[in-house]
N, C-alpha and C positions, 0 to 999 in steps of 0.2 A: 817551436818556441819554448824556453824554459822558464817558467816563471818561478817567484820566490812567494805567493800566496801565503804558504804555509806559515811563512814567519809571520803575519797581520794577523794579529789576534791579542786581545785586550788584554791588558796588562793590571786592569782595576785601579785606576789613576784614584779616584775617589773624587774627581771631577766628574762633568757633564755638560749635556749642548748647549745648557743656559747658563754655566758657569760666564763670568768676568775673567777679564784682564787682569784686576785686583785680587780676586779672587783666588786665583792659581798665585800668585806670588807670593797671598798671605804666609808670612815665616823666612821668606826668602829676604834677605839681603844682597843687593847689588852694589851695595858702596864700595868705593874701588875701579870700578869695571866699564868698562866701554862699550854700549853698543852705536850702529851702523843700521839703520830703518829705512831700507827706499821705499818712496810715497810714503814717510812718513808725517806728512803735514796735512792728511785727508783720508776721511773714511777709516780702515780699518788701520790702515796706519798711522793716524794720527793717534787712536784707541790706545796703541800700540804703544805708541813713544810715551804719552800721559803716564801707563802704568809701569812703566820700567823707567823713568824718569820718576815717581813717585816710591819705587822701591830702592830709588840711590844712585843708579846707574847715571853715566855721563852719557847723553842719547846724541850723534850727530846725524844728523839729517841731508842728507843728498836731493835737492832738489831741481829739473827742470827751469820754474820760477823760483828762485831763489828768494822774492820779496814777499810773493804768497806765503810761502812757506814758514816765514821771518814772523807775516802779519798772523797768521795759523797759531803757531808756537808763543807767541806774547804771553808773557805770565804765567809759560811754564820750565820751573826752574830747570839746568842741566842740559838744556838742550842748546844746540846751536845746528845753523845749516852750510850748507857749502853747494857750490852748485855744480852738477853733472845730469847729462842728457845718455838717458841709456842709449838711444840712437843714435849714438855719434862716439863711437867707437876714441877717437880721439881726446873727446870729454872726459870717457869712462878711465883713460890712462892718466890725463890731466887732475884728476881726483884724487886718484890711487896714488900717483907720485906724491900729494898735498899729505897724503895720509903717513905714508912710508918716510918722506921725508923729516916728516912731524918726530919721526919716532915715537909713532902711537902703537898702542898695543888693544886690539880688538878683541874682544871675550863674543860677544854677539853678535849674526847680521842675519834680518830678515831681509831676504828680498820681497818684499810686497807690491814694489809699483807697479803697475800693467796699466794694458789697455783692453777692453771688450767689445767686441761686434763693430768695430769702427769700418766706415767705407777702404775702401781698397787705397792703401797707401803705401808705398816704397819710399824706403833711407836707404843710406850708405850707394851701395853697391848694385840696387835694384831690388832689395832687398823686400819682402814682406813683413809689416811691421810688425804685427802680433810676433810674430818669431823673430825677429830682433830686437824688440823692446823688452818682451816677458820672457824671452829665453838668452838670445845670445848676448847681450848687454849684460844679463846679472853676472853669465859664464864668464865671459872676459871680465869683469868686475870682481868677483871671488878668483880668479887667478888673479887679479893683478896685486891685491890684498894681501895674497896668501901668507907673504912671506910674515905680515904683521898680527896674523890669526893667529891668538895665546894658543904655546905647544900646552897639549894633554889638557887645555880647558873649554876651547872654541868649541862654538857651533852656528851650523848656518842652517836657516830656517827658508826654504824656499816655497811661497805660497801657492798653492797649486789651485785646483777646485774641481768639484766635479762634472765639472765643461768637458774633463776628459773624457767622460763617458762617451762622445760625439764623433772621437780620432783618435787614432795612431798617430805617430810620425807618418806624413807622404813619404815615403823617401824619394818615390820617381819625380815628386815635385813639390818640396814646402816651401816654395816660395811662390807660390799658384799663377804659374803663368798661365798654365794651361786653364784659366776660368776663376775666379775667383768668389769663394761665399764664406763672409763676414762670419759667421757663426764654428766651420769648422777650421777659419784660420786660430778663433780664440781656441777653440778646442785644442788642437796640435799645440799649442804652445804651451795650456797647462801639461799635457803629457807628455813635452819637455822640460817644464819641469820639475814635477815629479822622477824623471828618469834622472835627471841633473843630477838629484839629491842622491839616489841611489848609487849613482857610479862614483861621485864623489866621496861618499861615506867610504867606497870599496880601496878608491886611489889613495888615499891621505894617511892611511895606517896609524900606527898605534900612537903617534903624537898629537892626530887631528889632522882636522874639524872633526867631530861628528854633526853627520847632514839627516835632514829631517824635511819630509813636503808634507805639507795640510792643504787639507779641506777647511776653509774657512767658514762652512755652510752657508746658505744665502743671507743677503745682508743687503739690504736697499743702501747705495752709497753713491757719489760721481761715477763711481766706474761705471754706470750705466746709461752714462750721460750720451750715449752714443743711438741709446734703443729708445725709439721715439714713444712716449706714454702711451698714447692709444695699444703700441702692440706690448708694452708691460700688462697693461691692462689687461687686453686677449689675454695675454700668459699665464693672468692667475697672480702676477707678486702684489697686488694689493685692490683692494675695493674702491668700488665709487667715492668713497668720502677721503681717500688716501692711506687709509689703515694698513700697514703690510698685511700679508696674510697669512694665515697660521702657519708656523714652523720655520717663518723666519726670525733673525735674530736681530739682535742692536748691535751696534758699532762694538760697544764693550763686548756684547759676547763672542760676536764675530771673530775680534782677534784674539781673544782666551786660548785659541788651539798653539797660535803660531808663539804667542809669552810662554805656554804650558811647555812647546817644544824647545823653545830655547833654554829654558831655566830648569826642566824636571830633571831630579835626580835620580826617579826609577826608569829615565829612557838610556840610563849611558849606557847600558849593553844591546840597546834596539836599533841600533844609528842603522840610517838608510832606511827608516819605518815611513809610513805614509799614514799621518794620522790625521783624528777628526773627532772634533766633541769631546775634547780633552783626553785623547787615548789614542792607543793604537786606532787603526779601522779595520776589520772587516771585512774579507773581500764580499763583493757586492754578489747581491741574489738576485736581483731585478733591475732594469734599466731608468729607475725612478731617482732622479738624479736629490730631488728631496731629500730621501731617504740616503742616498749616498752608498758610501763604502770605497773599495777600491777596483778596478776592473784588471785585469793579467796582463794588459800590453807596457803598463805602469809599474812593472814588478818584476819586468824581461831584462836582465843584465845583460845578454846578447844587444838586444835593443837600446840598453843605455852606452854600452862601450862603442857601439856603433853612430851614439850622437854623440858621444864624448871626441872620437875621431873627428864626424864633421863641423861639430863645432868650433873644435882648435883650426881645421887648416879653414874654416870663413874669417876667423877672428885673429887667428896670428896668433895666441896665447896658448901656453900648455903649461903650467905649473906644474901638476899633479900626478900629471901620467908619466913624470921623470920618476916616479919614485914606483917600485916594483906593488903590486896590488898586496894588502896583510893577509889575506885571510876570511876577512871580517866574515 
């Protein structure tokens, strides 16, 4: 396996894990600019769209429920929603064309929406959701986009977490016929991606996007709406009285990594970095997924070129890989 470890290493952002959303933006101006939030109308991407909607940007919001979203968003100005279902490939085109046709010009898109530890559920094609919701939906999503992603400005923020620490890509089976457990389906999908962002950084050359995955660190939010309290509890995320517990963060901090990624000006020569706590990360010392960092399988270009392959021929999309690799 060849990893790229070497390049994860702190760059001294003058940020931190407790930093905010607002926080990292202080000085930044986004009037003008467009971004693109999925799940931005909950948890960390709600955080998400507030502060870059508060920095100027024009925030649109891609939602599932489109009137949650609507009701979510009331009384914050700049934002508007539109609705698409990452699981429904058809949707994610249906959007894209809304957008391209628009003659919109996109400067930012986090992909944030997912799902966590949900029971065993197949879309599309039979498909394993965790890896079609959090992985191949944003991919067909960012191609279908691409052509509207600002040349030499764009960036895509692809929300990863350290769930990775748990998987690899299957490759003999990610879509777990053979057995299915809720926990390393979530896992495989952030370490899709994180690879995502990597290969994409690699494809898109010197006009853009530059790509970017975080660790969002832990964050009590819905996206946990899946792990029944009692086994949160076991787990340790918070105490009898509901307190989280130490060394998790708030919604504002939470998303600080993925606002820091898409807006900092000392990451334009880091694209394809895998960062956390407002900076590069790390690679990891210990399997303390707390503590974080990054683990080597997350880092494997081999590995990503080879989900960049399987994810065009599930999804029918391939923007990026028409254009010869820079370099980077």
């Amino acid at each position: 396996m060849t990893t790229t470890t070497a390049e994860q290493r702190r760059i001294g952002s003058g940020h931190g894990a407790w930093s905010t959303a607002d926080d990292v933006l202080k000085g930044i101006s986004l009037e003008g600019r467009t971004a693109i939030v999925t799940g931005g109308y909950s948890g960390l991407g709600l955080a998400a769209t507030r502060a870059l909607a508060r920095a100027g940007a024009r925030v649109l919001v891609p939602a599932r429920r489109p009137r949650a979203a609507a009701a979510a968003l009331d009384g914050v100005p700049g934002t508007e929603v539109a609705a698409l279902d990452l699981a429904d490939l058809e949707s994610v085109r249906a959007f894209a064309d809304r957008v391209l046709d628009a003659g919109r010009a996109v400067d930012l898109l986090i992909a944030g929406a997912g799902i966590m530890a949900c029971p065993e559920t197949r879309v599309g094609p039979g498909w394993e959701a965790h890896f079609a919701v959090n992985h191949l939906g944003h991919y067909a999503l960012v191609n279908r986009l691409a052509p509207a992603l600002t040349p030499g400005r764009a960036r895509v923020v692809a929300v990863a977490s350290s769930g990775h620490f748990l998987s690899g890509v299957r490759w003999h089976d990610p879509h777990f016929h053979e057995g299915y457990d809720r926990w390393l389906a979530y896992a495989q999908s952030k370490t899709a991606n994180a690879l995502f962002a990597l290969h994409l950084d690699r494809l898109a050359g010197p006009r853009g996007p530059r790509a970017f995955a975080v660790h969002p660190g832990s964050v009590l939010t819905p996206l946990q709406r899946h792990v029944p309290r009692e086994e949160q509890l076991a787990q340790g995320w918070f105490g009898p009285d509901g307190t989280p517990a130490e060394g998790f963060k708030s919604p504002a901090q939470g998303a600080a990594t993925a606002v820091w990624a898409a807006t900092e000006p000392l990451l334009a020569d880091h694209g394809g970095a895998y960062c956390q706590d407002c900076d590069v990360a790390e690679p990891a010392t210990t399997d303390d997924m707390l503590i974080g960092g990054v683990k080597p399988w997350v880092r494997d270009p081999e590995a990503a070129a080879r989900l960049w392959e399987l994810s065009a021929e599930l999804t029918g999309v391939d923007h990026f890989a028409q254009r010869a690799p820079s370099g980077r």
